[in-house]
N, C-alpha and C positions, 0 to 999 in steps of 0.2 A: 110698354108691353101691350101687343096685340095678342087678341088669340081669335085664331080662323075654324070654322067649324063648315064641314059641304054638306050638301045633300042633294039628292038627286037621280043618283046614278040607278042604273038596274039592265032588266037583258030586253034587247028589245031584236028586230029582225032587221034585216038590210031593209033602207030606205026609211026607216023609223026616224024618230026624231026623242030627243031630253033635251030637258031645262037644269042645270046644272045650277046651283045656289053656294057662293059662299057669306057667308054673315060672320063679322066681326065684333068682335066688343074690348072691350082697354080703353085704351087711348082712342082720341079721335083718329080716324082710315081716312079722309080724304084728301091729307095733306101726300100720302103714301104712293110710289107706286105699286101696282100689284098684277097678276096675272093667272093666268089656268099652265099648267105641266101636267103633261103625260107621262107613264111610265107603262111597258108591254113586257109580257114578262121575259126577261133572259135582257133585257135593253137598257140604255140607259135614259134616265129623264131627259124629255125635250119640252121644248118651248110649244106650248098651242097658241095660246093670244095673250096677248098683252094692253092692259088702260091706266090711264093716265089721272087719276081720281080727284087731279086739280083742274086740269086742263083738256079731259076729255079724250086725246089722243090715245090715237087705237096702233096694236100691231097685232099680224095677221100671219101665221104661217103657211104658206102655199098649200099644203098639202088641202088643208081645212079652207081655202080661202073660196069665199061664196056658199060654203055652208054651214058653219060655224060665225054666231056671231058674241061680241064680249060687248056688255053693258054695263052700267052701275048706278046704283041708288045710293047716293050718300047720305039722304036723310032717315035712308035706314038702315045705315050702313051693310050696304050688300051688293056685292059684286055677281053678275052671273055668264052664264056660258048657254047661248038656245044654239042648239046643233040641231043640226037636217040633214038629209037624205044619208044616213050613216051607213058607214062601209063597217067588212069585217075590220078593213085595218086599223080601222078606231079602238078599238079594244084596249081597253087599258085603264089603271086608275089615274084618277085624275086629279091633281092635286090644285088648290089653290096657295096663293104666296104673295106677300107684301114685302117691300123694301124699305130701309128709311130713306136711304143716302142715293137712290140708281134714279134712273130717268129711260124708260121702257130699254130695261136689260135684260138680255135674251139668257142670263150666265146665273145659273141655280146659286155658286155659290154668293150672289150680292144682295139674295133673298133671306130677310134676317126670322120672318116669321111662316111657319105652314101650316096647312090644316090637314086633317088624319086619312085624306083623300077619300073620296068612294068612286067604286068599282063601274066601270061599262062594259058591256058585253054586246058587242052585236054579232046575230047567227046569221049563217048565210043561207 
């Protein structure tokens, strides 16, 4: 059992930037893998980035890619999201998620664990 806890989010302006935090506790996370989702309201959750918490291996969704980056600390256990130059179309919560069994899978439902998301808002 994981449980994922974010923090981070808040309203910022176009071209602003957050540090999006998720921290884990259970079980040991870095055998896992894990990732950032989005969700806009009326839409359905997509994939923002994706890491590989044994092997380092990143995936990057176009829309974000070049300003949005995914990191992690496994000695403290925590995975994070720094985004830049933010657009309104960013808007959304965002959720973090671990896997037991996937290998950077893009498919919400092979995410066994999430955290309660927090919110981004960028104004234009």
């Amino acid at each position: 059992q994981v449980r994922l806890v974010e923090s981070g989010g808040g309203v910022v302006q176009t071209g602003g930037s957050l540090r999006l935090s998720c921290a884990a506790s259970g079980r040991t996370f870095s055998n896992y893998q894990a990732g950032w989702f989005r969700r806009a309201p009326g839409q359905e959750r997509e994939v923002v980035a994706l890491i590989s918490w044994n092997g380092g291996r990143t995936y990057i969704q176009d829309s974000v890619k070049g300003r949005f980056t995914i990191s992690r600390d496994n000695a403290k256990n925590t995975m994070y999201l720094q985004m830049n130059n933010l657009r309104p179309e960013d808007t959304a919560a965002y959720y973090c998620a671990a896997a037991e069994r996937s290998f950077l899978t893009r498919n919400v439902e092979d995410y066994d664990y999430w955290g309660q998301g927090t919110q981004v808002t960028v104004s234009s």
